[in-house]
C-alpha positions in Angstrom: -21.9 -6.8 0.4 -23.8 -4.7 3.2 -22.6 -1.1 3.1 -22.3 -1.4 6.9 -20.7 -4.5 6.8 -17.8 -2.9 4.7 -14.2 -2.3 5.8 -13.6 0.8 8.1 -11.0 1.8 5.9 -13.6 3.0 3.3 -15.0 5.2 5.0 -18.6 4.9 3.7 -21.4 6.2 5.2 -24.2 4.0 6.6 -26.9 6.0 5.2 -25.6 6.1 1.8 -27.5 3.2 0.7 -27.8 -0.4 1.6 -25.1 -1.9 -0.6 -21.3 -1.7 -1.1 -19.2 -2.8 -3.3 -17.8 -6.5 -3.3 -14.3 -6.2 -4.7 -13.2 -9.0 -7.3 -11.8 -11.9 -6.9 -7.9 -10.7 -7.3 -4.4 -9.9 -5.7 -5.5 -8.8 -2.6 -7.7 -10.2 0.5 -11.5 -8.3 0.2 -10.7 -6.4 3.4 -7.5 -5.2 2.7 -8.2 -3.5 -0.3 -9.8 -0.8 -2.1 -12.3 -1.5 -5.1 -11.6 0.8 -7.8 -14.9 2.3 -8.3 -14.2 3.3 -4.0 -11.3 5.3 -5.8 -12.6 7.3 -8.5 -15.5 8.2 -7.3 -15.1 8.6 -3.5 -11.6 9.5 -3.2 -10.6 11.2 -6.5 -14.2 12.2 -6.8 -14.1 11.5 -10.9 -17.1 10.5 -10.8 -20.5 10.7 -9.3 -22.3 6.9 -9.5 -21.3 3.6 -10.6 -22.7 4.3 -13.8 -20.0 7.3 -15.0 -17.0 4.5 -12.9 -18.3 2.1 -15.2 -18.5 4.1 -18.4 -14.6 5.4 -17.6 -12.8 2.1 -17.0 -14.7 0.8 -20.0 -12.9 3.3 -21.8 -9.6 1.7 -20.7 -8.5 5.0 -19.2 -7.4 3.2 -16.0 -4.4 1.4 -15.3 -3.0 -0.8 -12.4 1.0 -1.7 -12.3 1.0 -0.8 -15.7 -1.9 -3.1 -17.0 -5.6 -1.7 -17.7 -8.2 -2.9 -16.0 -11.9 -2.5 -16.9 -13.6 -4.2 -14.0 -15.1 -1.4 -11.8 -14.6 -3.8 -8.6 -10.9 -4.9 -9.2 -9.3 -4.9 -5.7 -6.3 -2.5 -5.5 -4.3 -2.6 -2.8 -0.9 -1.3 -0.1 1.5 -0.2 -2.6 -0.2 -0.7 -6.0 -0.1 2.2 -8.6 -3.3 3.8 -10.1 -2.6 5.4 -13.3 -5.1 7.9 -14.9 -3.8 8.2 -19.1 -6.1 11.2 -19.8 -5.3 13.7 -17.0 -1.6 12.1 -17.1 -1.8 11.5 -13.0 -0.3 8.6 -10.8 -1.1 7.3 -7.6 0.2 5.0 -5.1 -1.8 3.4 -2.0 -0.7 3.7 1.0 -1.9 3.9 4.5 -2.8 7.2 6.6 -1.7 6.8 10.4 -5.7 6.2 10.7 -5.2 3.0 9.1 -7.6 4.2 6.0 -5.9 3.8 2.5 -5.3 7.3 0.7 -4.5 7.8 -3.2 -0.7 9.5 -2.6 0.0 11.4 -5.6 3.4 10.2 -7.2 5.6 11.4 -10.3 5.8 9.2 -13.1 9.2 8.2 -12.4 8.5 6.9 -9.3 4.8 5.1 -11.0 7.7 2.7 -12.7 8.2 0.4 -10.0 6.8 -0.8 -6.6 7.8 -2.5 -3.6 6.6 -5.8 -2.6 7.0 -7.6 0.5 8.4 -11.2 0.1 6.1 -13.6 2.2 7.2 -16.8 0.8 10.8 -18.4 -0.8 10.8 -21.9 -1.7 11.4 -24.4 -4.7 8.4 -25.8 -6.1 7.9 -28.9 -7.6 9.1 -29.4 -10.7 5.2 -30.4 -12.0 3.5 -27.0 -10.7 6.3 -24.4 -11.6 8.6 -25.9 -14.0 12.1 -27.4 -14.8 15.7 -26.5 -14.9 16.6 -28.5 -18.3 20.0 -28.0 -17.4 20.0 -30.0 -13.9 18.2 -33.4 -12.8 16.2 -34.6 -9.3 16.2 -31.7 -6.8 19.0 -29.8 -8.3 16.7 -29.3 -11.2 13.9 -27.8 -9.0 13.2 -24.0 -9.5 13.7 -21.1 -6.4 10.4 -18.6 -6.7 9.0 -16.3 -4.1 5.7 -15.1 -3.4 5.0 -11.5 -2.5 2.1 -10.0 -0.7 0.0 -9.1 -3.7 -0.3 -12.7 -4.8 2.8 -12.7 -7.6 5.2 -15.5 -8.3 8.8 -14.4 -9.6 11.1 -17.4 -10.6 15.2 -17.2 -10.0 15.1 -14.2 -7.7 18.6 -13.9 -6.0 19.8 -16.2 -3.0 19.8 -13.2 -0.5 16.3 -12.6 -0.6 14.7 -14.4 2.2 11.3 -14.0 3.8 10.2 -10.5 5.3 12.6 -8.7 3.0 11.3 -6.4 0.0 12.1 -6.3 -3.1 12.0 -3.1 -5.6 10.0 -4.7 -8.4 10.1 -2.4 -12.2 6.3 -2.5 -13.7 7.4 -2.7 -17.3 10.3 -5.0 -17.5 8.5 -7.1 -14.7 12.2 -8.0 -13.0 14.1 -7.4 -9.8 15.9 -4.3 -9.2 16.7 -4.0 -6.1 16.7 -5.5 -2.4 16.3 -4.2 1.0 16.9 -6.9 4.1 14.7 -7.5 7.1 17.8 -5.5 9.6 17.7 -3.6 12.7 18.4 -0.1 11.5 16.2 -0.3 8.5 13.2 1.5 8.0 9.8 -0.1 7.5 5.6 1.1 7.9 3.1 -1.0 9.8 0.4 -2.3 7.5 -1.4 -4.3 10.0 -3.0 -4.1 13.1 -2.8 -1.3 16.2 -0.5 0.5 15.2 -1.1 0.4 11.5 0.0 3.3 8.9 3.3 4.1 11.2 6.6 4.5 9.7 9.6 3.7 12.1 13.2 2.6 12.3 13.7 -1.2 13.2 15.2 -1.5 16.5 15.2 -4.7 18.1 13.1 -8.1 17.0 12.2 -11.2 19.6 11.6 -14.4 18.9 9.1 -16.2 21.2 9.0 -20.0 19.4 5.0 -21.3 19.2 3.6 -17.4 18.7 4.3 -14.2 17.3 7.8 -12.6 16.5 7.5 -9.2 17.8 9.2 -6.0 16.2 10.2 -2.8 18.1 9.9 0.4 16.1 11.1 4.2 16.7 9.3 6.9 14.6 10.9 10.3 14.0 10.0 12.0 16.9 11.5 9.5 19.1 8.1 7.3 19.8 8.3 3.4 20.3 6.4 0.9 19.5 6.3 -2.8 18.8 4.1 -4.7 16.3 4.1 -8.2 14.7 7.1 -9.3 12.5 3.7 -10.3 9.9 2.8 -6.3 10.1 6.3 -4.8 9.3 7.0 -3.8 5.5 10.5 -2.1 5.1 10.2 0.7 2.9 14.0 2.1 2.6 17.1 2.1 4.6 18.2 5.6 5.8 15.9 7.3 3.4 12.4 5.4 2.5 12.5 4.3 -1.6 9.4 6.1 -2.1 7.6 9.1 -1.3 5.7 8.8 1.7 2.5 11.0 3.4 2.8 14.0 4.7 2.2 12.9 8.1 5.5 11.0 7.9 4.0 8.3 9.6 4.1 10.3 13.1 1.0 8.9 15.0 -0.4 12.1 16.9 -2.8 12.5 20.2 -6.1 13.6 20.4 -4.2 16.9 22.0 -2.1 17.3 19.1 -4.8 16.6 16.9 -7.4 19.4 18.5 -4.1 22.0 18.4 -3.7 21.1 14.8 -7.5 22.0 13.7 -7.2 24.9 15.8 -4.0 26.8 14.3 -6.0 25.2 11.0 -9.2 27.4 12.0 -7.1 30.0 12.8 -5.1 30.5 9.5 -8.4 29.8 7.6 -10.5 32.8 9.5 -7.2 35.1 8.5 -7.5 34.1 5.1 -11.1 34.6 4.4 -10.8 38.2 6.4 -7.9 39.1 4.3 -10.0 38.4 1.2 -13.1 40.4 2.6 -11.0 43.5 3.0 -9.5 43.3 -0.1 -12.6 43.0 -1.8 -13.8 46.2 0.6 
């Protein structure tokens, strides 16, 4: 694709060339994702052209959810882990409270399992999905979901319903745990203005022929309301995984300009520090 035609979220530069890369046909939609060559070499900075991205995924050093991948322009995505086998480091997309997607640093415990956001719960037809041999007509019809990075998981259990999320373990490829779409819970924003925020459920509305909308409350007492199709619970009390450092607190320009100031500040002390020691 055009380079400045590419997803804001990349942050490329427009005079770094004239193309981009096109992700892959895969899990997630082209402008919600982030190819992995975009992550080795311009966020983990691994390597230094496609060339070197090329020669280290075709070393099968690179793994996503627990499977390797060799294609340089396989599309990660929001919660999908990036595993590195020869420095021994994992990864986990998620979202700044910019909106751009950041490589968060996890421990390997935590690179076991994801969450995934259930966007579909049905039965299927006994032709496209399979057959209960145990039941006949609709009884023998098999309950799946769908969750937002494109899988299909048969038999998942009767209390998961659409919006929820499920804790989903990368090697045994099975269910472990549930959080419900409640008021009270807590969930991040992956869509939209308010994108990257993290926020307590407070209230949801219902407006039949349009958008449900949500109403959130960050940590520092902030509210704001999004689309139910935007909300992904993350944990209850306590979020199930580690989460930026920014804690998903969206800041003001004013906050923002005191924050590179004290930054400046501590940096000059630093460096002056250094110099007389060195004196």
């Amino acid at each position: 694709m055009k380079r400045i035609g590419a997803p804001r979220g990349w942050m490329l530069s427009k005079l770094g060339g004239t193309w981009a890369p096109r992700p892959s046909t895969g899990p997630h939609k082209m402008r919600e994702c982030l190819p992995v060559s975009l992550a080795l070499r311009n966020r983990l900075k691994y390597a230094l052209t496609r060339r070197e991205v090329s020669m280290i995924v075709m070393r099968r050093l690179i793994e996503i959810d627990g499977k390797v991948r060799t294609d340089i322009n396989y599309p990660t995505g929001f919660q999908d882990v990036l595993r590195i086998n020869k420095s021994d480091e994992q990864f986990r997309l998620l979202y700044d409270i910019k909106g751009r997607y950041i490589l968060h640093r996890i421990t390997a415990e935590e690179a076991g399992y994801k969450l995934l956001k259930v966007v579909r719960y049905s039965k299927a037809k006994k032709a496209t999905i399979g057959k209960n041999p145990l039941a006949h007509g609709q009884a023998g019809t098999i309950p799946f979901i769908v969750t937002h990075d494109g899988r299909t998981i048969k038999y998942p259990s009767p209390d998961v319903q659409q919006h929820d999320t499920v804790k989903f373990d990368l090697k045994t490829n099975k269910i472990v745990g549930h959080l419900k779409f409640d008021i009270g819970n807590l969930a991040m924003v992956t869509r939209g203005a308010n994108i990257g925020r993290i926020g307590v459920i407070t209230s949801k509305e219902k407006h039949p022929g349009s958008f449900d909308i949500v109403h959130l409350r960050d940590k520092k007492m902030n509210e704001f309301a999004t689309r139910i199709g935007n909300v992904f619970i993350i944990g209850q009390e306590k979020p199930w995984i580690s989460v930026p450092k920014q804690q998903g607190i969206k800041k003001t320009i004013l906050e923002e300009r005191v924050d590179r100031t004290v930054a400046r500040a501590e940096a000059a002390k630093k460096l002056a520090k250094k110099q007389h020691r060195e004196e």
